[in-house]
Every structure is written in C-alpha cells, then in structure tokens.
N, C-alpha and C positions, 0 to 999 in steps of 0.2 A: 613396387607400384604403390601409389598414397593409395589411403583410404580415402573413398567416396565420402566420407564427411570433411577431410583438407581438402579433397577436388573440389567440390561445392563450394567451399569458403573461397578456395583461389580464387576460382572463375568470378564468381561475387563480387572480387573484388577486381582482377587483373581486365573482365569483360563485363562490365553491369550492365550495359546496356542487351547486349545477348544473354546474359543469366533471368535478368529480372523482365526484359522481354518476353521469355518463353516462360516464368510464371502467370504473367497478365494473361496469356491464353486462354487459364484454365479456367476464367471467369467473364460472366455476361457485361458486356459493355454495351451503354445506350448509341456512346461515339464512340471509337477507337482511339487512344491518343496519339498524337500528332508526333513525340519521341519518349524515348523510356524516362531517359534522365537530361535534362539542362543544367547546367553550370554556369553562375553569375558572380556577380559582387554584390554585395547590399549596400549601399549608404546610410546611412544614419542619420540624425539633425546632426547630432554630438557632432558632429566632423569625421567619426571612426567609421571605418569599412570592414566586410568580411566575408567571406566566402559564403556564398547562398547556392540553393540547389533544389532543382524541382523534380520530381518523378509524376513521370504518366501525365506530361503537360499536353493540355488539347481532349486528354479525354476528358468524359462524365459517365458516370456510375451511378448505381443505389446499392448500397448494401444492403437493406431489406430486401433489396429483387432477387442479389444474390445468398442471404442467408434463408429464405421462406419461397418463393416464387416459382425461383428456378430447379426447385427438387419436387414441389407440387406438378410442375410443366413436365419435370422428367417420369413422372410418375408416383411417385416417393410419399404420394397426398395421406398416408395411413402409416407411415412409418412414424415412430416415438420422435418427438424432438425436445418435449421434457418430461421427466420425472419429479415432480413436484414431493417435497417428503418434510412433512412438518410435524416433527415430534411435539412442540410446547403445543400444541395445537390438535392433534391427534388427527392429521388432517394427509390423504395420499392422493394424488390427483395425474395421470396419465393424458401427457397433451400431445397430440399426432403435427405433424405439418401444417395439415391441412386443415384442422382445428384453432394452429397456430393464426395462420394467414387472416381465417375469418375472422380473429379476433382482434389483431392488428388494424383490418381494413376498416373495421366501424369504426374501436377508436380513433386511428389519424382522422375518418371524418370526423369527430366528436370534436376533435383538439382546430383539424380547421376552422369548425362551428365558430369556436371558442374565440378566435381569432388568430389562430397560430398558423405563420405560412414559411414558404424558402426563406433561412437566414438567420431567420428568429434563436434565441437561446430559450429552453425550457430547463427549468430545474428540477431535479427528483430528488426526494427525500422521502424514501421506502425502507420498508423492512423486505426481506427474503423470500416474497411472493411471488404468483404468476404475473399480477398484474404489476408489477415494477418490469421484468422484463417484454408487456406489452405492450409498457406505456411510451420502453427507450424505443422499442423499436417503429412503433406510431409514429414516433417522432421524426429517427429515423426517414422514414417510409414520407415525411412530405417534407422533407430536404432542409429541415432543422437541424437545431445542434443542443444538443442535449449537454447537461455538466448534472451529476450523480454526487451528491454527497450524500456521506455516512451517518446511517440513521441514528447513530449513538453521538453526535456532535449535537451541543449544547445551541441556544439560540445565539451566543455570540458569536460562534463559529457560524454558524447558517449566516446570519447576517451577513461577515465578511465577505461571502460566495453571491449573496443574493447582491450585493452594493456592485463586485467586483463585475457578474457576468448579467445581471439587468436582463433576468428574465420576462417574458411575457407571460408565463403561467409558471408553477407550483405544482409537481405532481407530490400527493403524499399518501399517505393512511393516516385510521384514527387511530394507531398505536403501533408500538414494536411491544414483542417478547424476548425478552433476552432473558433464554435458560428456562428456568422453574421461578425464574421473579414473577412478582405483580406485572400486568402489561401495563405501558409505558406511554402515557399518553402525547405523540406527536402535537395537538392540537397546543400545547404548550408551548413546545419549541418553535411552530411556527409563526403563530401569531406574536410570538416576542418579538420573533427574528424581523416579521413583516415592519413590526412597530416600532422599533429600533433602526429598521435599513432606511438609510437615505433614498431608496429605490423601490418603488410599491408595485410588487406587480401585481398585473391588473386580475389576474386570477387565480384560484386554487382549486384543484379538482384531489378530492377527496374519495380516495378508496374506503368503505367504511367497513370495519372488523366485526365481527359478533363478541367480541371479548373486551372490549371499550368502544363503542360507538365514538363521535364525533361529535358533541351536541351544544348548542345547536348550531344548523347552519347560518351561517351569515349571509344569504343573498345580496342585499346591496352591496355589499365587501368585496364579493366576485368567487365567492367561496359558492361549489359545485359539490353536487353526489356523483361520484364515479357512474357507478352501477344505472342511474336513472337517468346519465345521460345518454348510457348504452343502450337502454333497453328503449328512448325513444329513437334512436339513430339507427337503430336494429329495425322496430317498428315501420321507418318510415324506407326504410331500403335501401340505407345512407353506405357509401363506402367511397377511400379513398384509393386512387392508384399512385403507384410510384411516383414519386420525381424527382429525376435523374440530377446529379447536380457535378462537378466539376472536379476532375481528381484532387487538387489543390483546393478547393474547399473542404470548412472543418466539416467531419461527423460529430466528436466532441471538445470537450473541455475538462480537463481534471483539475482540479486543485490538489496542489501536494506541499506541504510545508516549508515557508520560506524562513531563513536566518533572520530575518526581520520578523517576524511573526506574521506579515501579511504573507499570505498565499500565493502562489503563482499558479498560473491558469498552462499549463502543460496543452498544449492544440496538438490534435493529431486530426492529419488529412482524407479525404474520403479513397484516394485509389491507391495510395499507399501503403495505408491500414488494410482493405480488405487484401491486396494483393498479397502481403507479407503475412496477414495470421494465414490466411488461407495454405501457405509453404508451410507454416509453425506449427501448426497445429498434426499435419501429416510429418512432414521430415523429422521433427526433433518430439513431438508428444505419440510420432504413430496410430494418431486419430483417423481412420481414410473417409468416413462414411457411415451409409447403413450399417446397425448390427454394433458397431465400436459404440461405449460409452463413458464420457468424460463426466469424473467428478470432481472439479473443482471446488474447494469448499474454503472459499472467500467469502466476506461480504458483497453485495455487487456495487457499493459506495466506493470498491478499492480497485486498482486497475489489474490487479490479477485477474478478479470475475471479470468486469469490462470485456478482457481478450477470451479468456477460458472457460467461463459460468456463459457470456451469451455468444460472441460473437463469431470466434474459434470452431467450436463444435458446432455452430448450425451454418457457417459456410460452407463446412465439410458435408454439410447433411446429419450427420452426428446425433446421436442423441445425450441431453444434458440434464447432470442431475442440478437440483435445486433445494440446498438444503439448510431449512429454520431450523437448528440444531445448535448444538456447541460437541466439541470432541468428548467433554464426559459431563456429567449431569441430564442429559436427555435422553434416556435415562442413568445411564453411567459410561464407562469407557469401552464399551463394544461398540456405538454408534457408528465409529466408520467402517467397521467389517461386517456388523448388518447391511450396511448399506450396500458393499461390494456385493456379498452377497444374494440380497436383493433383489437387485437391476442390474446385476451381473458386469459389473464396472468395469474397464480395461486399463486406464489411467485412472490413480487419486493426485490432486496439486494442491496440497496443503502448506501450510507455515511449521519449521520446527517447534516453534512452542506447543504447537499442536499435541504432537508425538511426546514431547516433555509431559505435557499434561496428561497423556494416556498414560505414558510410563509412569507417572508417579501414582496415578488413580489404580495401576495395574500391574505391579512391578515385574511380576512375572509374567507377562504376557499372555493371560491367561484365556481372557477375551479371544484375543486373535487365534490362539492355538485349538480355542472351541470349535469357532467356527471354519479354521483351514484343516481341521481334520476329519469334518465333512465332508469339505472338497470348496466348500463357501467361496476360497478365496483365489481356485483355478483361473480364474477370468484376468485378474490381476496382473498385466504387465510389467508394471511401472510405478513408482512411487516419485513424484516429482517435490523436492525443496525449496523455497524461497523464500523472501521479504527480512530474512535476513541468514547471518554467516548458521552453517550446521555443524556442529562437531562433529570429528569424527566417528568420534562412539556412538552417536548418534546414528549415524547413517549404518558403519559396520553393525549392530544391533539388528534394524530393520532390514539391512541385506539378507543379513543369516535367517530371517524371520520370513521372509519372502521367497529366499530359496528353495526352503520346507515346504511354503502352502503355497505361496503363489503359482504364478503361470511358469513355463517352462524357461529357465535363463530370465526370470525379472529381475529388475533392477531399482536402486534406488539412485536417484539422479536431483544431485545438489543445482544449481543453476541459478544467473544472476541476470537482475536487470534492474529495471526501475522505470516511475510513471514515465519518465523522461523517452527511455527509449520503447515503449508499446509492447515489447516482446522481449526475453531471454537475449540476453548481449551473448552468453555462454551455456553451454550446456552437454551433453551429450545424447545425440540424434539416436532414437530408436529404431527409423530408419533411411538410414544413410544416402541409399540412391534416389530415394524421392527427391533429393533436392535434383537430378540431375533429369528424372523420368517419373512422374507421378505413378505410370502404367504398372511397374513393374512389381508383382506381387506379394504378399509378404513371406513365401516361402523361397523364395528365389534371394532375400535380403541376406544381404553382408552381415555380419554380426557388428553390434554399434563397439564403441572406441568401448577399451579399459574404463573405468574408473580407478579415480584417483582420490584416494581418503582426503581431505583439506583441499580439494579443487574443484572451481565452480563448471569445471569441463573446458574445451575448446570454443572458440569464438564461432557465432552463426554466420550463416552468410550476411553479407552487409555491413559487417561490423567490422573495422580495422580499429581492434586494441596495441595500445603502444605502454611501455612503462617511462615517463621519465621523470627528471630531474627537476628541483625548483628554477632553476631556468626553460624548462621546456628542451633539453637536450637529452635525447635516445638515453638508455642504461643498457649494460648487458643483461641478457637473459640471467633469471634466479635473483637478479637484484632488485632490492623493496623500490618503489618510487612511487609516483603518482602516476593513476592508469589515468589513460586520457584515448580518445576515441579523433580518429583522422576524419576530416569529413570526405564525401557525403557521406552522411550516417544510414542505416538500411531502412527501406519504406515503411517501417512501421514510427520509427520514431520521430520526434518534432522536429521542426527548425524553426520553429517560434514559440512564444508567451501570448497569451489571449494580450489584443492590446497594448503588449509592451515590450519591442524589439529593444528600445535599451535596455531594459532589465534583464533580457536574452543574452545580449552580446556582455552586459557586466556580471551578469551569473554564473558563466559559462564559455566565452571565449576571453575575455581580455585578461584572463593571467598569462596567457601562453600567447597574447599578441595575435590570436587571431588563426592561428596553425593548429592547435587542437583542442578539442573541448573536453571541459574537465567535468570528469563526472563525480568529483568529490570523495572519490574512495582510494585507497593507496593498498598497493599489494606487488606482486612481479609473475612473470609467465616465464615459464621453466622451458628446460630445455627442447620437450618434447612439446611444448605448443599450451600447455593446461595451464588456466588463470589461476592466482589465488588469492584472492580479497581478503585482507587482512584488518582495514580499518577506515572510518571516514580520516579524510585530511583536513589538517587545521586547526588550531586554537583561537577560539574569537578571544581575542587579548582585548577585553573592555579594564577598566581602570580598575574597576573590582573583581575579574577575575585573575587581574595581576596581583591586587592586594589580598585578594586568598590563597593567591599560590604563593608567595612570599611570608607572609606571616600566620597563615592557619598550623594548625598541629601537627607534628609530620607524616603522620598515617594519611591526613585530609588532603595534605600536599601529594605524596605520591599516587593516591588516587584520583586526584585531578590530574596528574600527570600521567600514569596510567588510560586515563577517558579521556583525554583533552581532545583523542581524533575523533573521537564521536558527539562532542557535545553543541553542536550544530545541529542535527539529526538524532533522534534518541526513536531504537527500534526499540517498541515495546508491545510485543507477542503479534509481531508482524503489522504494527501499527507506528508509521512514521509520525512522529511528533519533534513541533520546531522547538528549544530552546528559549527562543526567542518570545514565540507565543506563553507557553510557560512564565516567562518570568513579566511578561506586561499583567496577566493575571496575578501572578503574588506580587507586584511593586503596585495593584489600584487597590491594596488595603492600605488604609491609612498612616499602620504603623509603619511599614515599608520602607526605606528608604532605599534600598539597592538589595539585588536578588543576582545568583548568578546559578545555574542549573545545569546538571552533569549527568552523565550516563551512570549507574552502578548497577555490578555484573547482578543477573538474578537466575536461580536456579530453572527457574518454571519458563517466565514471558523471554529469557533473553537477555533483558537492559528494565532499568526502571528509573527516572527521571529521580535524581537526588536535589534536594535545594540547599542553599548557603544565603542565610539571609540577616540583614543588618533592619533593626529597628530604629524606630527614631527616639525612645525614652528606655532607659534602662530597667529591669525586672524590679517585680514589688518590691520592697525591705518590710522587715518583720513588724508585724503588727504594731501600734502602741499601748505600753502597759506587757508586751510580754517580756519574757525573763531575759534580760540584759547582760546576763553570762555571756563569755565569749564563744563556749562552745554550743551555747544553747542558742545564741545568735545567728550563729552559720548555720547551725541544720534548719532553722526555720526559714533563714534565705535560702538555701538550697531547696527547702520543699517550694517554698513562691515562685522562685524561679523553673522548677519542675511543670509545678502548675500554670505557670503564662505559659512557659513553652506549651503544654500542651493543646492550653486554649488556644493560640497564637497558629497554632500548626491545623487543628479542626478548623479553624476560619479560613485558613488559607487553601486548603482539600476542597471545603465549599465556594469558594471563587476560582478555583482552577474548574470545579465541577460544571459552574456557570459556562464560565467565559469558552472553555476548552470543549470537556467532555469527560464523563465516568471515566473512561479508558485512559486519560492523563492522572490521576492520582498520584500523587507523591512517595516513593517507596521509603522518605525519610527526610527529616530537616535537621538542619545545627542553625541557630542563631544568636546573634550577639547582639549587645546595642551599639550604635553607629559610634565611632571614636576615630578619632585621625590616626596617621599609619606612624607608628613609635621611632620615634629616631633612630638615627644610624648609632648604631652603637661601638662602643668603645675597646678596643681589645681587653678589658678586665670583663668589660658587661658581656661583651658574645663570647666568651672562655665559662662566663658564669649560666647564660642560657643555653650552649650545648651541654654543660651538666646537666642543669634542670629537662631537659628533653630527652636524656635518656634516665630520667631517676622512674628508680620501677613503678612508683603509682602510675607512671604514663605508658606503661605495657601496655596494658587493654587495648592502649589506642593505640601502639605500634604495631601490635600485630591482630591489626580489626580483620576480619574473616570477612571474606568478599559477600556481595548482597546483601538484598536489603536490611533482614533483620543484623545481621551482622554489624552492618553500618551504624543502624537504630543502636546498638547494641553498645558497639565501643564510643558512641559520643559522649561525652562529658556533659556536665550540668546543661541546661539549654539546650541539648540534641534530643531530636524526637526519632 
C-alpha cells in the first residue's frame, strides 16, 4: 500500500480537479468557482505561445475574511493569533483574533481614507512588527495588492521596486533594529528611494518608533503618522469590511532577483494561494489550528514569512510568532529555544545559516540542552530547512538534538522551494492524511516518510518534478540533470511576472520550448521518489567571465568552475542576491571597467558573493625620490598596490552597500588593471607557463582553502 503522502501527490496530480476541489472546501468563498482548474494556451506579441492555466476560475475570495473573520465568526475571537517577541526592543505583546480583526478594520479604513482602493499596489517597507503584519493585511482586507520589500535593502534597491510596482502608498517605520546596532533610520532610505524613482507615490504612512522618531513630517509630500491616523479613524468609528476579489486576481507581488539585476515581480493569485498554504501549512508543517504554534523566523520582506510568519498560521487559526531578533546576539545563541520555550512552539522554519550561527556561537549545544532538560523544548515537533541546500551534518546533529528534548519522534525536515513556487515544491509531510482528509486526528496519523540525509524530501502535491537533459529529454532516476517542473504547476505558485509575460515565458519556459519550466537548479530524484538539489544551473558566459576563466590563476579558475552553477543567484544566509545586481554597483565606480561576481563556499552565511574586477589605470608606482633599488622597488609597488587594492575594495563595499544592501557585502575581491587577453601562445611559451603555474610560490594559491577568508587569504598582490 503507498504511503498517504505518494497518494496525495498521485491524486494531485493524476485528479486535480477532485484533489484541489475538495481543498477549496475547507475555505469561505464570497462565490464558489465556476471549475477548479482551466487549461489554455497563452499568446504573446513575440509570436511565441505556451501553456497557461487557471485555478478556482469564476470564484472570489478574501484572504483576510479567511485568515481573521472567519475564526472570530467561529468563535476563536480570544485565541492567540500573535506572539509578538522583540528582544532589541525589550518589547512582548500578546495579540488575540479578535484584537487582530479590530485593528485591521480601522486601518484598511485609514488606507481607504488615504486613497487606496481594489487593485491598487501598496508598498511595505517594515521592520518585524505588529504593525507590518496590520498593514498587509489592511491591505489585504480592501482587495489591494501589497509587494513587501526587505527592510535592510538600500534606497537603490527600494527604488527599483517602487519604479517597477507604482505604488499608491508606502507603508514604513521610522527605523529598523538590526541586532544590538544603532536603530536604522528608514526615513533615509525612503526618501532617497522616493527621489530617485521615476515613480512618486502619492503617500507615506509612517509607523513611528520610540527609538528614532521620524522627523519631521513632510505633510505636503503625502508623508502620514501611522498612529494619528488611527486614533482619528478609531475616534470617528471608521472601519472597513472585506472585499472579495477574484481567485485569479493578485494578493501580492514579490520581487526576487533577476540575472539582469532588475527584479522580477513573482504574482501570486488570491484563491490559489489561500487554497494551497491552507493544505501546507496542515499536511506538510502539521500546523491544524488552535493551541499549534508556528515560528517562523524570517524576515516578513522574504516569501518564507509571506506564507509561514502571516499567512499559513492564521488561515489555519494558528497562532504566530513574530520575532525582532537575530539567532545569537539577542541576547546570544539561546534565543530560539527561549522562544520554543516560551510560547510553547510546535514547528520552528528557519534558514541553515541560522543553526550555523548557533552552532558556532554554541558549539556544544549547550543552550539548547539547558533548556530541553527542562522539558523547554517538549512542544517541539519539527525543525523545518530552507532558502538554501542543509548539509547533512547539519540536519543529523539537530536530529540527534531533537530526539533528546524535543516532542516525541521530531524531526528535522530539509525542504525546497522558492518565491517562484509560494510554498515547499519538496518536503516531507508531518502529516500525511491530511492531504486526503483534514478531519482525521493527529493520533490516528500514519507516521511521515523516512528522512533522507542530502534530500529535500518528496515532491508536494501539485508539483510534477522531472529531471532532465540539456535538450529537455527525461533522464533516468539518480541521474544529475536539470529539475524542471511540468505544468500546471500547484495553486500556490505563479504563472506570471507583474507586467511582464515575456520575461515569464523567456525566464522560465523557452529553454525547454514551452513543455517545462525551469526552475534553475540542477540535481536528480532517486529511486525511491526523494529530490536532491545539488546546484543552480548555468554559467552566464559574459566576455569577462570567459576571460577569467581562461587566464586567471588556477585556484581562481577552478573555483569559478566549481560556483559557475551558482553565480546567477548567490544564497547568502538565506538571502537570494542577483550577480548581476552586484556587479552594476561595482562597474558605477569609475575605476571599473568590468566586474564579474561569484559564489564562494562560507562556513557561517552558506555562499558569500566574491568579485573579480578590472580597473581602468594601473596601481601607484613608487613614490618619487624613493630608493631606486630593484628590490626596494618592488616591495614599495607591492605595498601601493596593497593599498589601492584596499582603498579600491572599501569604495566598492560602500556602493554595493548603497545600491544593494548591508546584507550584499563582499566576502573578497582580486583586481587587476584592464589589459587585453595575451596571445595564443606558442608551444615553447605554454611548456614554459605550465611550469611557471605549478612553481611553489603559487602554492598558496593552489591550494586556497574554501571561504571567504581563505580566499582573502590565497590572493596575490591585488586580492582583498
């Protein structure tokens, strides 16, 4: 007999229309829709066509009705629905449903006030508050479309978001905290970003901190106090009701990093979305309701929280933690088993770097072993992976660590996806039969699938994973190729770009002609059904990444070769960053002439963006008037040249800091000055440069030790 997590998938797949049918059930519809799934063709201008596909066409929905409304209606008006926990802040706050609702319904009025109605895009740029998850779902709640960027992206970044999605308001604060720094003053990056974007919107509503005010306000501008607009919309007995909008219309917009460095606006639908986390959140996280609680501990700028910080857990009823923290410094690396803890958590969905940074703050787990010998960490089901690949050591570690203190049989659970697809493509189901029967209790549950060290689990329902070939032709099972997804893809994830169906169909379907979409990562699915992501696919072969992979030093070469599938995307501590963007911030300093930007492996974050960069004038030469020895020549060009690299390299950290964000930093640079590529050489001359490349001064750099300092470490004159 299969297991109840391959039945779910079959049916998913072999019946969607009766699988994802009998989920839409389990949620309030304003209309019912008209059929589960439609099957089209799209046309393009371009002339190209490709497979299109609707779910839940003919209905309308509110996800707000169904995340707040509908558990106030059933009762639920006094259950927890957040846990608010802000250590830099010293700040704990306990929000019910029903506390929830009321504070939702002024602001949508507020934001209608404002002028925001069905359609509109609002932009959020918050920190980890209550009032960020108010503001989406106010939004929400009068059939707008919210896009959340991340409160650590610089004004160049905002700009490209605010140009790209042409909001009508600006929700922000007057600062983030990040960690035990100084607070951060937002008021900076906004007004850059406003003054800079070809796009003005007309308003900003300002959450104001006690920890850096906002000051002052700009009235004429369109710049608003949060709080004083509530308190008159409160006063005056202001509140807005639902409105329902059309399963095929957006709820959001994400931007997630394009190879070009402009961003792509990732659309997810309104009855797709709520229909699919609503299955996610029970079958595979074992969130059902009351009493369960989820702590995801994302950013909510990043589409993890999006599904699992808001949306996930209060479809379910669920209650959700919310937390301004970091894994260690707030105050060290106990922080997430306080929190378990605490609020008595059931699931944590964090990022491996996460747990990298515990373990190295903790080596012996000593934190954790405090509080699970307690009993702290009884609550504990689940340890959930992502945003990027876990080692296995990794995961076997916190198994062993879970088995001890945690709940009875917890598990730790690797699992893949991406903004693209809304929810987990892979994983393994906590519990199983819910995908078949919501009802069925959790002692009555099938025990979930094995785990498998270096596998991101089995594929969800909705999902048909394939592996194949640079032609687009099948591979056998265990063989590496490119994963690539069949359509229709499952209701959570896109079938368009904000705006831009050809960049859709050239992103993502025309390498494979239209038959399946590639989701840019390469691995193979084994015998027994389990995925295993191994790498992004691709080398962007630009002129200069061919001319450094041909003539750079041979350590530099195979570790370009080595990262070459990843340097499209570079995961760094679960923060996707494009390449591309990267290197348009190091080629707008002057020196610049060409950049080319690479993953390099790092102990802690994952990945850390390495540069390779060509100047346009060649390093100082020795002073004049000094000592004109030959040896005393060269060590003084080598210290000049030490010191432009270094200068060279602070300017460049400071304009990736600009244009990008803190969280792109450089883990290392080599530069050269710009020279054309040396001639083919002659069989005396290449017999005399593979000597020269292995004569031992070029150790160091043969055998450079992976990561950053490593890196830092084995460059030659001009490597930072």
């Amino acid at each position: 007999m299969a297991h109840p997590q391959d039945e779910a998938h079959h049916r998913s797949l072999t019946n969607p229309e009766a699988f994802w049918g009998h989920q839409a059930e389990y949620l309030d519809w304003h209309r019912k829709p008209s059929a589960v799934l439609a099957r089209t063709t799209k046309h393009l201008a371009s002339g190209a066509a490709h497979a299109h596909w609707e779910w839940f066409p003919g209905g309308e929905i509110s996800t707000c009705h169904n995340c707040l409304d509908r558990h106030v209606l059933a009762g639920n008006g006094d259950t927890p629905a957040i846990f608010y926990d802000s250590p830099v802040t010293g700040t704990k706050q306990r929000i019910t449903y029903g506390q929830l609702l009321r504070e939702v319904e002024v602001f949508a009025a507020v934001l209608r006030e404002e002028g925001v109605s069905k359609g509109d895009v609002v932009l959020v740029y918050m920190p980890m508050i209550p009032a960020a998850l108010i503001g989406i779902l106010a939004i929400n709640r009068l059939g707008a479309i919210h896009t959340v960027v991340f409160g650590g992206f610089a004004a160049g970044a905002l700009a490209q978001r605010i140009e790209a999605s042409r909001p009508v308001a600006v929700l922000t604060a007057s600062c983030g905290i990040d960690g035990n720094k100084p607070p951060i003053p937002y008021r900076d990056f906004v007004e850059e970003a406003i003054r800079i974007s070809a796009w003005k919107p007309p308003k900003t509503v300002i959450w104001q901190r006690e920890q850096l005010p906002w000051r002052p306000i700009r009235t004429p501008q369109g710049q608003r106090t949060w709080q004083s607009l509530v308190e008159s919309a409160r006063a005056r007995g202001l509140r807005a009701e639902c409105v329902p909008v059309k399963s095929t219309d957006p709820v959001y917009i994400i931007y997630t990093s394009g190879t070009t460095g402009l961003p792509k606006g990732v659309l997810r639908e309104a009855g797709g979305h709520a229909v699919g986390l609503h299955l996610s959140i029970s079958y595979l996280f074992g969130i059902r309701g009351p009493g369960d609680v989820m702590g995801c501990f994302s950013d909510i700028g990043w589409v993890v929280s999006h599904s699992y910080t808001l949306y996930g857990p209060l479809l379910a009823g669920a209650a959700t933690v919310l937390y301004e923290g970091k894994p260690v410094g707030t105050p060290d690396a106990s922080a997430f088993w306080r929190l378990v803890d605490e609020y008595r958590i059931s699931v944590v969905f964090t990022a491996p770097t996460a747990l990298r940074a515990i373990r190295r703050a903790d080596p012996a787990s000593a934190h954790l072993a405090r509080v699970g010998a307690r009993g702290g960490l009884r609550s504990l089901r689940a340890l959930f992976l992502a945003g990027e690949r876990s080692e296995p050591a990794l995961v076997a570690l916190y198994q062993a660590l879970l088995g001890r203190y945690g709940a009875e049989k917890a598990l730790v659970v690797d699992n893949w996806w991406s903004s693209e697809s809304g929810s987990p493509i892979s994983g393994i189901a906590l519990l199983p039969r819910a995908g078949m029967c919501r009802g069925a209790g959790r002692s009555g549950e099938q025990a979930p699938l094995d785990i498998k060290l270096g596998s991101a689990g089995k594929a969800m329902p909705g999902f048909d994973v394939r592996v194949v070939d640079d032609e687009g032709q099948e591979v056998p099972r265990e063989k590496m190729g490119n994963i690539v997804l069949a359509p229709p893809l499952a209701p959570t994830a896109f079938r368009t770009l904000w705006q831009d169906e050809e960049r859709f169909y050239r992103g993502y379907l025309k390498r494979f002609g239209g038959r399946w979409l590639d989701t840019g990562d390469a691995g193979c699915v084994d015998e027994s059904g389990y995925i295993h992501v191994m790498a992004r696919t691709g080398m962007n072969r630009s002129p200069f990444r061919l001319l450094l992979f041909h003539h750079c030093l041979p350590w530099t070469r195979r570790l370009i070769q080595r990262e070459s599938e990843t340097d499209d995307i570079i995961n760094v501590a679960a923060h996707r960053l494009s390449t591309g963007a990267l290197e348009q911030a190091i080629t707008s300093h002057p020196r610049v002439t060409e950049a080319c930007v690479v993953a390099i492996p790092d102990a802690l974050k994952g990945h850390l963006p390495f540069a390779f960069v060509a100047t346009s004038s060649s390093s100082p030469t020795s002073p004049e008037g000094s000592n004109n020895d030959d040896n005393s020549h060269q060590h003084n060009r080598d210290n000049d040249n030490d010191n432009d690299s270094q200068q060279l390299f602070a300017e460049i950290q400071s304009l990736i800091r600009t244009h990008v964000g803190p969280i792109a930093s450089l883990g290392g640079m080599i530069h050269r000055p710009s020279s054309p590529p040396p001639p083919p050489l002659s069989n005396n001359n290449r017999e005399k440069q593979q000597q020269q490349q292995h004569d031992p001064q070029d150790a160091v750099r043969q055998d450079a030790p992976q990561g950053a300092e490593g890196a830092a470490r084995a460059c030659s004159a001009g490597g930072v």
